[in-house]
VOFIRO-527228 format. One record per residue: residue in three letters; x negated, y negated, z of N, C-alpha, C, CB in turn; chain; residue number from 1. Coordinates in pm, whole numbers, padded with zeros to 5 digits, m for minus. Atoms other than C-alpha are relative to their C-alpha. Glycine has a CB too. Layout:
N
ALA, X, Y, Z, X, Y, Z, X, Y, Z, X, Y, Z, A, NUM;
...
//
This chain:
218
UNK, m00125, m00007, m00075, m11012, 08549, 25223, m00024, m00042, 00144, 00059, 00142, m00005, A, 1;
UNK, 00009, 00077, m00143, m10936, 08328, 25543, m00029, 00225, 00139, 00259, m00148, 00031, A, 2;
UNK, 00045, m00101, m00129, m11025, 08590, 25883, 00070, m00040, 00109, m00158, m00003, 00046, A, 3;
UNK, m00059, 00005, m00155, m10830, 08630, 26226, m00067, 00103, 00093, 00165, 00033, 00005, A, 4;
UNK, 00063, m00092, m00102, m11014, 08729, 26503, 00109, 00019, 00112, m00144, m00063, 00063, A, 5;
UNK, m00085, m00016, m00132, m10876, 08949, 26777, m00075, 00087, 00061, 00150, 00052, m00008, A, 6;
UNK, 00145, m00085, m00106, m11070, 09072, 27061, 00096, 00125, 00070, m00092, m00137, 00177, A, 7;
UNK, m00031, m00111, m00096, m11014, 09408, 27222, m00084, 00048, 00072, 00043, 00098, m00047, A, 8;
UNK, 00080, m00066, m00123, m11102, 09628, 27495, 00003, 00172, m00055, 00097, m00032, 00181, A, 9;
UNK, m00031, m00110, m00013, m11201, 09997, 27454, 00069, 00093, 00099, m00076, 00026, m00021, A, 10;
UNK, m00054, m00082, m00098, m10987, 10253, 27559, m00076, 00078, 00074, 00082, 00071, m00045, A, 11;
UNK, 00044, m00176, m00093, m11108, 10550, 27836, 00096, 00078, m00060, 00025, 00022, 00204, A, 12;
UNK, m00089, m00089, 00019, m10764, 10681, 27793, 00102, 00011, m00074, 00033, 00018, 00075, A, 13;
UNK, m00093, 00025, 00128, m10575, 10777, 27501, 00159, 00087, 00015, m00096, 00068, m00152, A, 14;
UNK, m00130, m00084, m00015, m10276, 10950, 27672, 00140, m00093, 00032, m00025, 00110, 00130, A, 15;
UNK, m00137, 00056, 00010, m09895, 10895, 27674, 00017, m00103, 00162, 00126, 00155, m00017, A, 16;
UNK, 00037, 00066, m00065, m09949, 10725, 28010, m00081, m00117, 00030, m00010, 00050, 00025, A, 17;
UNK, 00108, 00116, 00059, m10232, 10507, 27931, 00084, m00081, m00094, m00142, 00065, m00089, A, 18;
UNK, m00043, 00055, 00112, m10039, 10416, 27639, 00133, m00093, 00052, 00030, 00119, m00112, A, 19;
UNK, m00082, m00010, m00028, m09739, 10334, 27846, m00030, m00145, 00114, 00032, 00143, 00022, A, 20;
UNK, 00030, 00140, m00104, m09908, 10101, 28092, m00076, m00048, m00018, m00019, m00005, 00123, A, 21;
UNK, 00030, 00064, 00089, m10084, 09934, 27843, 00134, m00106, m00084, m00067, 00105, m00074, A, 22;
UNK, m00088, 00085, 00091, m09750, 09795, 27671, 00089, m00050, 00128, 00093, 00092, m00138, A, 23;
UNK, m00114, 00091, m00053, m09570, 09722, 27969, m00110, m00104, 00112, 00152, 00111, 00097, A, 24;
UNK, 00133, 00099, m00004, m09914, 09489, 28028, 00036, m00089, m00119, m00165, 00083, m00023, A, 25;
UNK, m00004, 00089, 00119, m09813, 09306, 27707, m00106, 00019, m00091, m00001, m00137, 00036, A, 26;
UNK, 00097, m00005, 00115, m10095, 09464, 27530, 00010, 00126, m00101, m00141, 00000, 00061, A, 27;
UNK, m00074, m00120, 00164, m10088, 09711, 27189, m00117, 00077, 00015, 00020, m00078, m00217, A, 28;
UNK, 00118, m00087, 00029, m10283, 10044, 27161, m00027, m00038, m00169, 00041, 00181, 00034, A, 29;
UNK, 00059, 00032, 00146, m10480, 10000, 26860, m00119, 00132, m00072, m00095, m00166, 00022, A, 30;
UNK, 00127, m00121, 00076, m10712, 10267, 26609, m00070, m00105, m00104, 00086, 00170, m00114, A, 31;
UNK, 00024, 00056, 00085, m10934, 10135, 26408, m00097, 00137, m00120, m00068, m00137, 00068, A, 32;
UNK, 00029, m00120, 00052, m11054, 10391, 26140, m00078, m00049, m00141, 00140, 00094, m00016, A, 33;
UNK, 00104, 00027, 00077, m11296, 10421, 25836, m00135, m00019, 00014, 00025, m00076, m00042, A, 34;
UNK, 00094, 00008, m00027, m11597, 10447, 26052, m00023, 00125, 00028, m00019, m00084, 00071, A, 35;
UNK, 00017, m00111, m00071, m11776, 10760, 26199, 00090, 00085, 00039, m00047, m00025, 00086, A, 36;
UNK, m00110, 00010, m00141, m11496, 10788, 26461, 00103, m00094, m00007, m00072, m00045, 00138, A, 37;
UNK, m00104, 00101, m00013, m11183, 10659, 26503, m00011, m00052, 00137, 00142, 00056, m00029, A, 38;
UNK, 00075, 00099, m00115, m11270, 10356, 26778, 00178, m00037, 00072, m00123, m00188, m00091, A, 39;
UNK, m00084, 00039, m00100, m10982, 10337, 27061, m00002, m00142, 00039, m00024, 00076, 00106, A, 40;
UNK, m00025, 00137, m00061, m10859, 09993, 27169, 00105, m00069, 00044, m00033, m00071, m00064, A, 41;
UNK, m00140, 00096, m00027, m10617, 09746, 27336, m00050, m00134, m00059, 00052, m00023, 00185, A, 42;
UNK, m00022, 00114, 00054, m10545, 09415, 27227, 00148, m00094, 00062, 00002, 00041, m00151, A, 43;
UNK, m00113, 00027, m00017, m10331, 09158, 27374, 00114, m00038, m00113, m00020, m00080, 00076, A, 44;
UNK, m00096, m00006, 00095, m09988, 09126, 27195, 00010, m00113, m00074, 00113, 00028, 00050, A, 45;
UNK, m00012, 00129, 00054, m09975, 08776, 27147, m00134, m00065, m00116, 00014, m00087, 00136, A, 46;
UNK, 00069, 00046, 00053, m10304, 08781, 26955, 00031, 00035, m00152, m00106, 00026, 00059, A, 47;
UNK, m00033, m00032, 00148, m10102, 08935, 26643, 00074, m00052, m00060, 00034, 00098, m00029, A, 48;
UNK, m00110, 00031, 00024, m09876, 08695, 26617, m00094, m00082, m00138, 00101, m00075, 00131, A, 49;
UNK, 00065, m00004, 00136, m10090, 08521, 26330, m00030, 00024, m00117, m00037, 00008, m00005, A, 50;
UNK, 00011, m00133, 00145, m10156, 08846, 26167, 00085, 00037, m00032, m00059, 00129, 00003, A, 51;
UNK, m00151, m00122, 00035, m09822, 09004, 26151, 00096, m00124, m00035, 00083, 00125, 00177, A, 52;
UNK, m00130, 00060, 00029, m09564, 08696, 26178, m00035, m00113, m00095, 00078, m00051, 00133, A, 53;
UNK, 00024, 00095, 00105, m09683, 08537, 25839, 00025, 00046, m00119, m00123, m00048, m00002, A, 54;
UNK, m00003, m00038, 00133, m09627, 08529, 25453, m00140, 00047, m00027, 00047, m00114, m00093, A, 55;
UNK, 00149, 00030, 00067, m10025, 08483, 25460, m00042, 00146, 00030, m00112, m00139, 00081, A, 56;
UNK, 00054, m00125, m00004, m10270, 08752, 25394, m00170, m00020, 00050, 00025, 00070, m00153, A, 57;
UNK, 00138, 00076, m00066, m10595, 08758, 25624, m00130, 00140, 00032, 00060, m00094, 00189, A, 58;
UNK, 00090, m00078, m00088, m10870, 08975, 25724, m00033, 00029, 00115, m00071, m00016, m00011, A, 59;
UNK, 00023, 00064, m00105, m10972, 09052, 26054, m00137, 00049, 00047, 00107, 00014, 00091, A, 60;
UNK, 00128, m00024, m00052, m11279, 09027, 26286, 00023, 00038, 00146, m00094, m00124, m00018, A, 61;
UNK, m00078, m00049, m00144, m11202, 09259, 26571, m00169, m00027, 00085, 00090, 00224, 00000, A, 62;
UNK, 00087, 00049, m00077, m11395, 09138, 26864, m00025, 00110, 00145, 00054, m00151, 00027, A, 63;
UNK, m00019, m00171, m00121, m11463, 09519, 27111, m00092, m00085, 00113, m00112, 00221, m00075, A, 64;
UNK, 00049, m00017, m00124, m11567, 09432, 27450, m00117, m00108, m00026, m00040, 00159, 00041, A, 65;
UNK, 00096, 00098, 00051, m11740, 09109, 27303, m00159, 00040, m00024, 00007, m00111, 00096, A, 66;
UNK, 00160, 00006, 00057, m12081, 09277, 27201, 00020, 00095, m00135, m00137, 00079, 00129, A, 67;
UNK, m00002, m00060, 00112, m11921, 09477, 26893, 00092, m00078, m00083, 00031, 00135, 00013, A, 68;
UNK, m00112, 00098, 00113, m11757, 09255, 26609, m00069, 00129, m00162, m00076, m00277, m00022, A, 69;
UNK, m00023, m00099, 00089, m11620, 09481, 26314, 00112, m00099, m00100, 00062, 00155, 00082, A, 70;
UNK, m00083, 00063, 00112, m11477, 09353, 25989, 00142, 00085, m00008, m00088, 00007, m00153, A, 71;
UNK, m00084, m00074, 00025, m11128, 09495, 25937, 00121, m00006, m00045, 00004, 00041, 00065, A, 72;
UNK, m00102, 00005, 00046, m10799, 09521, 25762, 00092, 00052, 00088, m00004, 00047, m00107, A, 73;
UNK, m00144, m00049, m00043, m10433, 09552, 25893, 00019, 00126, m00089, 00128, m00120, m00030, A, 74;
UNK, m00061, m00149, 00086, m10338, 09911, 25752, 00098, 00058, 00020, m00064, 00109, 00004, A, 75;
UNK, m00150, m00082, m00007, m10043, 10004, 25951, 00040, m00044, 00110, 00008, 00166, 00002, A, 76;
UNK, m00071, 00058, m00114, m09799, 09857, 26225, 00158, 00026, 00035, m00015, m00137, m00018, A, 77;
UNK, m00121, m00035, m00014, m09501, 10025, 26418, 00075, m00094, 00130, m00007, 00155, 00020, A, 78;
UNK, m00061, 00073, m00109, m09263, 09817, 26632, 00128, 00092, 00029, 00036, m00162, m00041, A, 79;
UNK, m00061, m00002, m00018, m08998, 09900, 26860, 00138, m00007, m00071, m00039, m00034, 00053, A, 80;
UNK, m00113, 00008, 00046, m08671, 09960, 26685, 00124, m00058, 00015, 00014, 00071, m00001, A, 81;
UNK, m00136, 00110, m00064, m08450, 09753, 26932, m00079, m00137, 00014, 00078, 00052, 00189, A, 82;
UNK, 00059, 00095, m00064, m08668, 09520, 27107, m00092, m00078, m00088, m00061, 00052, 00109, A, 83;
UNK, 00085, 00053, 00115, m08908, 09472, 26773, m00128, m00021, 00111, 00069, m00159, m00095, A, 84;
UNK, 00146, m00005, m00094, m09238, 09493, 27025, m00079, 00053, m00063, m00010, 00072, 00131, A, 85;
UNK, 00063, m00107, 00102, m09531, 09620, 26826, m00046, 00074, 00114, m00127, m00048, m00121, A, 86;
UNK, 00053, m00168, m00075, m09620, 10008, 26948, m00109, m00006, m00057, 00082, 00163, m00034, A, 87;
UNK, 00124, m00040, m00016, m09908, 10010, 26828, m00038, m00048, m00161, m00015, 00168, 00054, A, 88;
UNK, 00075, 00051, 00148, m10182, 09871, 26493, m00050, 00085, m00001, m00089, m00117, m00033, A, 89;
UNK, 00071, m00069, 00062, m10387, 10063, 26287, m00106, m00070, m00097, 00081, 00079, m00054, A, 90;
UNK, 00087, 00087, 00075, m10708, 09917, 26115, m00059, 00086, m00074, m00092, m00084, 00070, A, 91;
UNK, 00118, m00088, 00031, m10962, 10009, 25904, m00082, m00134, m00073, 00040, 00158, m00113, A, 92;
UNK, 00129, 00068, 00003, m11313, 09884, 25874, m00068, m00012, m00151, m00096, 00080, 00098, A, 93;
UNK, 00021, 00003, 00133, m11428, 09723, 25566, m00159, 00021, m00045, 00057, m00132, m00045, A, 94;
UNK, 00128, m00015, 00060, m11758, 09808, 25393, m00024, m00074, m00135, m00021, 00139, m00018, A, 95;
UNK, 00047, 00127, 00146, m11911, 09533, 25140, 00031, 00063, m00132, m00194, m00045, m00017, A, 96;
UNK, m00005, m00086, 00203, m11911, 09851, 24836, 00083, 00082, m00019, m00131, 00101, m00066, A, 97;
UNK, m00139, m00052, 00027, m11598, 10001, 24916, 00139, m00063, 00003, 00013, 00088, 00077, A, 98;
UNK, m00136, 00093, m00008, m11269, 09900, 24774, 00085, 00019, 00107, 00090, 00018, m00114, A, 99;
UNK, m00088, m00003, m00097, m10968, 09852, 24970, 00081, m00068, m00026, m00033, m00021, 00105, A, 100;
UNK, m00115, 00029, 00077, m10631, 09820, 24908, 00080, m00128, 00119, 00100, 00170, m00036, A, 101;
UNK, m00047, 00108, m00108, m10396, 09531, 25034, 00082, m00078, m00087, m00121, m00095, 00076, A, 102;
UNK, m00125, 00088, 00026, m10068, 09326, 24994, m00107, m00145, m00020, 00141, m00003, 00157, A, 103;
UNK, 00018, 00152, 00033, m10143, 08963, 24860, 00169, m00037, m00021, m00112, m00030, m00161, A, 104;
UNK, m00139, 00032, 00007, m09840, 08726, 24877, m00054, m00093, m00133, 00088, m00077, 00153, A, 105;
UNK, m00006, 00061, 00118, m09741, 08589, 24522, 00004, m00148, 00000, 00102, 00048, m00062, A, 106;
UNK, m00049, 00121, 00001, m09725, 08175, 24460, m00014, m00045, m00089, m00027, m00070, 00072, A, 107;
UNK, m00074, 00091, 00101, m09553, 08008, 24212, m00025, m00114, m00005, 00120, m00006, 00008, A, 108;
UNK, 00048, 00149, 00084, m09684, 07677, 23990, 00059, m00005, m00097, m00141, m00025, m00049, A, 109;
UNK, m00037, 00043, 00096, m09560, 07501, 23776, 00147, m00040, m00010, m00038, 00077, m00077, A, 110;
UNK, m00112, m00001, 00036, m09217, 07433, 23591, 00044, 00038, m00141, 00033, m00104, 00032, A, 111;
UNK, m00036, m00068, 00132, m09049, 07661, 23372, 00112, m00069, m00067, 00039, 00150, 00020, A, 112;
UNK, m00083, 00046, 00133, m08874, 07500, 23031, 00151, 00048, m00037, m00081, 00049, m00119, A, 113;
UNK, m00147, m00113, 00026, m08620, 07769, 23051, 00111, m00047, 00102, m00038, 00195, 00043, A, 114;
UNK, m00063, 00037, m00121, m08469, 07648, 23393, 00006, m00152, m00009, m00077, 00054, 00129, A, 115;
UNK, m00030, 00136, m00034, m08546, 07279, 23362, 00100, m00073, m00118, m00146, m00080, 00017, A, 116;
UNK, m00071, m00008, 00134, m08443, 07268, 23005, 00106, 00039, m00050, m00045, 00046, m00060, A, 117;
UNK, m00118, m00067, 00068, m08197, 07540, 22901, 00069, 00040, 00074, m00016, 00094, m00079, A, 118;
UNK, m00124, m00056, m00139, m07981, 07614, 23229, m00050, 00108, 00043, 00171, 00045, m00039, A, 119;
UNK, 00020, m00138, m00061, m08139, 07912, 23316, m00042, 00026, 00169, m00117, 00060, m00087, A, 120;
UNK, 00020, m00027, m00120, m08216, 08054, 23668, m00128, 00102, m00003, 00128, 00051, 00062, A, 121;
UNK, 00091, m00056, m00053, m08569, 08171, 23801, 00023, 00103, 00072, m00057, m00069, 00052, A, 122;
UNK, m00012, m00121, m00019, m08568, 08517, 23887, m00115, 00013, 00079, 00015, 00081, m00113, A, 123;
UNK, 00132, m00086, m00074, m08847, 08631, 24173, 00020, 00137, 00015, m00035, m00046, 00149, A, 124;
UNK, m00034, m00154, m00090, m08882, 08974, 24173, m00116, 00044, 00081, 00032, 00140, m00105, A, 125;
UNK, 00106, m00011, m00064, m09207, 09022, 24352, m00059, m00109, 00033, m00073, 00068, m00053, A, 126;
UNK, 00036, 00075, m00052, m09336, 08791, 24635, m00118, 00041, 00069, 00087, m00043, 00053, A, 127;
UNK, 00150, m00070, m00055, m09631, 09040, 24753, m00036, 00081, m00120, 00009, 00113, 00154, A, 128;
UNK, 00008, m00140, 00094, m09817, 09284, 24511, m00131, 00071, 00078, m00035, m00034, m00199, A, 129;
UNK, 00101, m00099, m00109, m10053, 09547, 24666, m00149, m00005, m00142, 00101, 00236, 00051, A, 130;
UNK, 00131, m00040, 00067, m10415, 09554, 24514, m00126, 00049, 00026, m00032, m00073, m00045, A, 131;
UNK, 00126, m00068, m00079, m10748, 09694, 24553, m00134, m00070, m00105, 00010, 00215, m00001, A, 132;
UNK, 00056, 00073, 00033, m11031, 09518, 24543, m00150, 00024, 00060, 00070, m00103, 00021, A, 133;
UNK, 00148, 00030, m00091, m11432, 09482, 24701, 00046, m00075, 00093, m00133, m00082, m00072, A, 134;
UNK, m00053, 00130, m00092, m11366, 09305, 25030, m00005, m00133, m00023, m00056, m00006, 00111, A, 135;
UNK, 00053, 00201, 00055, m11543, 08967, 24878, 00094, m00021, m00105, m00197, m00041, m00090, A, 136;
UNK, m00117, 00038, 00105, m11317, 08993, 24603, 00147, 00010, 00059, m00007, 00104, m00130, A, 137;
UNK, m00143, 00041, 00001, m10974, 08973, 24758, 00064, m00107, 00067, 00062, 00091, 00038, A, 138;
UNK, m00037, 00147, 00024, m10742, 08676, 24693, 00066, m00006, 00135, 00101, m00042, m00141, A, 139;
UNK, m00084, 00043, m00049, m10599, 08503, 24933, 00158, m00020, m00064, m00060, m00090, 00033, A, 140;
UNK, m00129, m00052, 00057, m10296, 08510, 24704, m00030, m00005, m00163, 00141, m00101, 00050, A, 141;
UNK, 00000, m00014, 00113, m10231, 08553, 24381, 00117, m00083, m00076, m00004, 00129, m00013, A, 142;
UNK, m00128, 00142, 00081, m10090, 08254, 24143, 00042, 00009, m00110, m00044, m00147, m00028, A, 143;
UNK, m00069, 00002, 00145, m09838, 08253, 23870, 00050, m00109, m00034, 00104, 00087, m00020, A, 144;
UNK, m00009, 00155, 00062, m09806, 07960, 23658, 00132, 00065, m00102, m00181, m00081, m00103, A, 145;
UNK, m00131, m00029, 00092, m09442, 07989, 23500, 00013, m00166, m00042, 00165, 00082, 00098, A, 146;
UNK, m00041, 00191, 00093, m09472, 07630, 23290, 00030, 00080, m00152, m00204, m00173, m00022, A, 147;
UNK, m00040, m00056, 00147, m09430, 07842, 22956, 00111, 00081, 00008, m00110, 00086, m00071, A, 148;
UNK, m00068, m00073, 00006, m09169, 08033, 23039, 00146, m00088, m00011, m00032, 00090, 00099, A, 149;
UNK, m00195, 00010, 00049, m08806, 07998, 22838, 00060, 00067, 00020, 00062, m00001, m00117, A, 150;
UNK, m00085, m00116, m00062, m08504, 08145, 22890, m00006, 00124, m00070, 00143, m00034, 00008, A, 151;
UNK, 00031, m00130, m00013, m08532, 08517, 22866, m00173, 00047, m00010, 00087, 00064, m00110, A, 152;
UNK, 00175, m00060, m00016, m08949, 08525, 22912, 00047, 00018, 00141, m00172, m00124, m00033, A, 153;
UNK, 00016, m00094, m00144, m09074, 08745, 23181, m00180, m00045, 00033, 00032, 00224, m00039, A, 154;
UNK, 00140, 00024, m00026, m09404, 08729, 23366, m00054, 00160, 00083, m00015, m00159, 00108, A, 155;
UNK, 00055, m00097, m00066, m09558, 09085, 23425, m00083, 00030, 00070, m00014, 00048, m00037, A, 156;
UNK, 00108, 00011, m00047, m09822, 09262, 23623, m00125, 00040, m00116, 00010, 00078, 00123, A, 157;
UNK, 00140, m00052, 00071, m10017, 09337, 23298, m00039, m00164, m00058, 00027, 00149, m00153, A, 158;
UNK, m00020, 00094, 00041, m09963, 08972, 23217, m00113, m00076, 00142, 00168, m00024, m00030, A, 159;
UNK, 00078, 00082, m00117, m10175, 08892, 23580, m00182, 00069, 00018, 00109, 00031, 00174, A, 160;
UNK, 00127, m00044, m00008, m10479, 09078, 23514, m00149, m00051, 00026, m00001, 00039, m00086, A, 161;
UNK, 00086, 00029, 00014, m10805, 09025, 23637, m00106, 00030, 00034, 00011, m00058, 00007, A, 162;
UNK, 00122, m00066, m00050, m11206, 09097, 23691, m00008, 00007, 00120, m00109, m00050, m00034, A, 163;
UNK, 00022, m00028, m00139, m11178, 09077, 24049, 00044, 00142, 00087, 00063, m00108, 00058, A, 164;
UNK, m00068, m00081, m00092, m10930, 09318, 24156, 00091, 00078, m00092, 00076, m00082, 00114, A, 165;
UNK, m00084, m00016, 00075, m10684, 09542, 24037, 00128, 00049, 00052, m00048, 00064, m00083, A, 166;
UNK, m00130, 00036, m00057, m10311, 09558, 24052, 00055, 00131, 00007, 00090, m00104, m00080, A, 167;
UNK, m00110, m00115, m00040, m10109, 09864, 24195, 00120, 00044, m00033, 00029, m00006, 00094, A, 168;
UNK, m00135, m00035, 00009, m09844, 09846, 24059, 00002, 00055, m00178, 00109, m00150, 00048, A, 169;
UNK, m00049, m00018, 00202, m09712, 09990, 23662, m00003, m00137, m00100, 00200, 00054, m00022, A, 170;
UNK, m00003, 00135, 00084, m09787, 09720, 23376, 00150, m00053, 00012, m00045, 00025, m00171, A, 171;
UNK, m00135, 00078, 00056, m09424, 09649, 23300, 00072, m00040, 00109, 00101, 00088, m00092, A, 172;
UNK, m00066, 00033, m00078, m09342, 09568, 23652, 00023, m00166, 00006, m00050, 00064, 00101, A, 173;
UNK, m00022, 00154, m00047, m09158, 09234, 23693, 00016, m00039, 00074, 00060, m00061, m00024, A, 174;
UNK, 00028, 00071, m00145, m09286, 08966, 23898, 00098, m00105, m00031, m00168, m00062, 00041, A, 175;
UNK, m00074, 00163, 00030, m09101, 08676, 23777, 00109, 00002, m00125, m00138, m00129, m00054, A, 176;
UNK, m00043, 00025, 00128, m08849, 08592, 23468, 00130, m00107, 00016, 00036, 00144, m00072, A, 177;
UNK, m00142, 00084, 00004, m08594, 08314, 23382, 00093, 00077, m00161, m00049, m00221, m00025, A, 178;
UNK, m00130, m00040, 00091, m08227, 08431, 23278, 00111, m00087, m00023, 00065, 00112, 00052, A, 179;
UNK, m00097, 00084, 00028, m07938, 08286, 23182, 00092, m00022, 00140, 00078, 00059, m00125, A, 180;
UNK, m00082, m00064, m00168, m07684, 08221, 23474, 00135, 00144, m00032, 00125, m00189, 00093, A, 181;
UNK, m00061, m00124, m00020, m07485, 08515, 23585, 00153, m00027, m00071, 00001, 00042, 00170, A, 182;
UNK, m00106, m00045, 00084, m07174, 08424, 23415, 00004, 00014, m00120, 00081, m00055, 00008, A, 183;
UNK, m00004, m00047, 00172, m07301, 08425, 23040, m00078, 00080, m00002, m00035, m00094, m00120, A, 184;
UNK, 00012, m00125, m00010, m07449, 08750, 23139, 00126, 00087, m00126, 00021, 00025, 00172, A, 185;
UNK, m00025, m00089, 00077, m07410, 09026, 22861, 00038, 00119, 00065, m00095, 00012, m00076, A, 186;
UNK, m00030, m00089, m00092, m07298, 09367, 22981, m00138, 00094, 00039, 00121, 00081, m00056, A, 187;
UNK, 00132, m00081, m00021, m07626, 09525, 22866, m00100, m00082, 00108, m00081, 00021, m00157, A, 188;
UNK, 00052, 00044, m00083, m07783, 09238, 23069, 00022, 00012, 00151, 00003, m00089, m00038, A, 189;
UNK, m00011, m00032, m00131, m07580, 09320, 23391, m00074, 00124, 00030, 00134, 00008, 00037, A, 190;
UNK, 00071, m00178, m00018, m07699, 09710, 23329, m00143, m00030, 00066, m00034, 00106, m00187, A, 191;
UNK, 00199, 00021, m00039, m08092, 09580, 23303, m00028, m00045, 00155, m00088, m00161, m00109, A, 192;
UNK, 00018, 00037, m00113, m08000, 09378, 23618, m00019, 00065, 00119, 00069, m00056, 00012, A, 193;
UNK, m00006, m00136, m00032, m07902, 09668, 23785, m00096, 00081, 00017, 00056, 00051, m00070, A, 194;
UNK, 00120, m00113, m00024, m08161, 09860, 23712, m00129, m00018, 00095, m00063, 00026, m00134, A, 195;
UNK, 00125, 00058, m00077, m08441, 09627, 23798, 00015, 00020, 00172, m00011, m00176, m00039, A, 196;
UNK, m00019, 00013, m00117, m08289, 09606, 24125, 00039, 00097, 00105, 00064, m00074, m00004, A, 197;
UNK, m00012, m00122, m00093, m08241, 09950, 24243, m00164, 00027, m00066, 00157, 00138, m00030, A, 198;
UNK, 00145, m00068, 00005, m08599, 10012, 24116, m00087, m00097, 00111, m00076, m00005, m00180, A, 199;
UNK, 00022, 00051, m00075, m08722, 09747, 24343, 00012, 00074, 00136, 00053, m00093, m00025, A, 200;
UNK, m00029, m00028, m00182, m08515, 09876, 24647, m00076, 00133, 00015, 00196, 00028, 00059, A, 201;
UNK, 00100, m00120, m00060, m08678, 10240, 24569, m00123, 00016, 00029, m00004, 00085, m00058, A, 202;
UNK, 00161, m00005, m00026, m09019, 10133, 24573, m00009, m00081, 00156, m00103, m00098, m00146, A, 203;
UNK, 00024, 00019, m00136, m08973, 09949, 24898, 00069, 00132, 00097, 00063, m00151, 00036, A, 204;
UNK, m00034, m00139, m00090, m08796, 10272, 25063, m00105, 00064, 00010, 00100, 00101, m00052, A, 205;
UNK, 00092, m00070, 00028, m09049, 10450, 24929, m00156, m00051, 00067, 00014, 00005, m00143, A, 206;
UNK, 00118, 00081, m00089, m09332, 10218, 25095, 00042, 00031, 00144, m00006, m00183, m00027, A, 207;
UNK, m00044, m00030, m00145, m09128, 10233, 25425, m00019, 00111, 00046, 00122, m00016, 00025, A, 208;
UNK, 00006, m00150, m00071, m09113, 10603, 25450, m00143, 00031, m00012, 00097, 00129, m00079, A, 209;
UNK, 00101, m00014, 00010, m09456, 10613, 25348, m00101, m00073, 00175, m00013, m00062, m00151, A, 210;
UNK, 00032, 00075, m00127, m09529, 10377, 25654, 00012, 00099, 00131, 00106, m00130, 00014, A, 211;
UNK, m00001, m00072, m00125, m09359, 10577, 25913, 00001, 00140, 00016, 00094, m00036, 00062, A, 212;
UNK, 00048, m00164, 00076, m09497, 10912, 25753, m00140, m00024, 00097, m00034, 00016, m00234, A, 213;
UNK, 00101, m00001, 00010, m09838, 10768, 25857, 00007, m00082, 00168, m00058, m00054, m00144, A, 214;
UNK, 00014, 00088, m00168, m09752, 10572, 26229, 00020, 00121, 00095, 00148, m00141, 00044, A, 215;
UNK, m00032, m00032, m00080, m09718, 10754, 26550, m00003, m00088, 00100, m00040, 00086, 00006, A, 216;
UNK, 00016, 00092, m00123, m09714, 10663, 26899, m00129, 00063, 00050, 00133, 00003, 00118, A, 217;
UNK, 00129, m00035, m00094, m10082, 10730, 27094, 00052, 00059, 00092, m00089, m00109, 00059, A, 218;
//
């Protein structure tokens, strides 16, 4: 997996003050955790724009006071609610023999038979899936080849399995499927539609609150 380096400075001071004239500096308090000690740091803002404002999924090589370089993952990031400013990252430090979990974004090959062929419409339902993996083992993304798929095949996560890593989510979750179009929709097919799609929205609620269960402010 590609790497983004971002250099920081250790903190002295981890108080609501420090923290305060640190961001209106343009730079982000930062933790980085999974070591000894959780390691205090700033970071300027603009060096996350890479890490945060992308589909892509990266590693990073935090660069402390240029004589400590630490391998590390994005783990958690709260922004401003008006202004969208990030308040503050959260890392954690990877070790070669411990797994570690992590979003990969999904990408689509091929051309499905069902859509080019029989009128149907490609369905994405998952464009990230969360997995856990050895640091050397995780993908830069993870590829689904929909060239076999007719109308009403699906493409699951037990259907993406593999020795490297493994997938977070329930077998029968759907990543992909071509359907018919929405007006020769069945009723039981609107129901299924339905369903899929409030189970979707609860597992991202459910990720969100999980998110800002686990952020504070420094």
């Amino acid at each position: 997996m590609k790497s983004i380096t971002i250099k920081g400075s250790k903190r002295e001071s981890v108080g609501k003050v420090a923290t305060k004239a640190l961001r209106n500096a343009d730079k982000v308090p930062c933790v980085l955790y999974g070591g000894e000690n959780p390691l205090h740091f700033s970071a300027n803002e603009l060096d996350f724009t890479k890490l945060v404002y992308t589909p892509n999924a990266h590693t990073v090589l935090l660069d402390i006071n240029g004589d400590q370089k630490i391998k590390a993952i994005l783990q958690d990031i709260q922004f401003h609610p008006v202004s969208d400013k990030i308040l503050n990252v959260d890392f954690y430090q990877l070790s070669e023999d411990k797994e570690v979990s992590m979003e990969i974004p999904v990408v689509f090959e091929g051309s499905a038979p069902g859509v080019l062929l029989e009128g149907g419409t490609l369905i994405i339902s998952k464009r990230k899936l969360k997995v856990r993996a050895l640091p050397k083992n995780l993908p830069d993304v993870i590829t689904v080849n929909i060239s076999s798929l007719n109308l009403g095949d699906k493409i699951s996560t037990a259907d993406l399995d593999s020795e490297d890593f493994t997938i977070l989510h329930p077998d029968n979750t759907v990543v992909c499927k071509v359907r018919t179009s929405r007006a020769s929709l069945s009723l039981e097919e609107e129901l299924e539609e339905q369903e899929e799609g409030e189970e979707t929205s609860e597992e991202t609620e459910a990720s969100s609150e999980g998110e800002k269960s686990s952020s504070g402010e420094e």
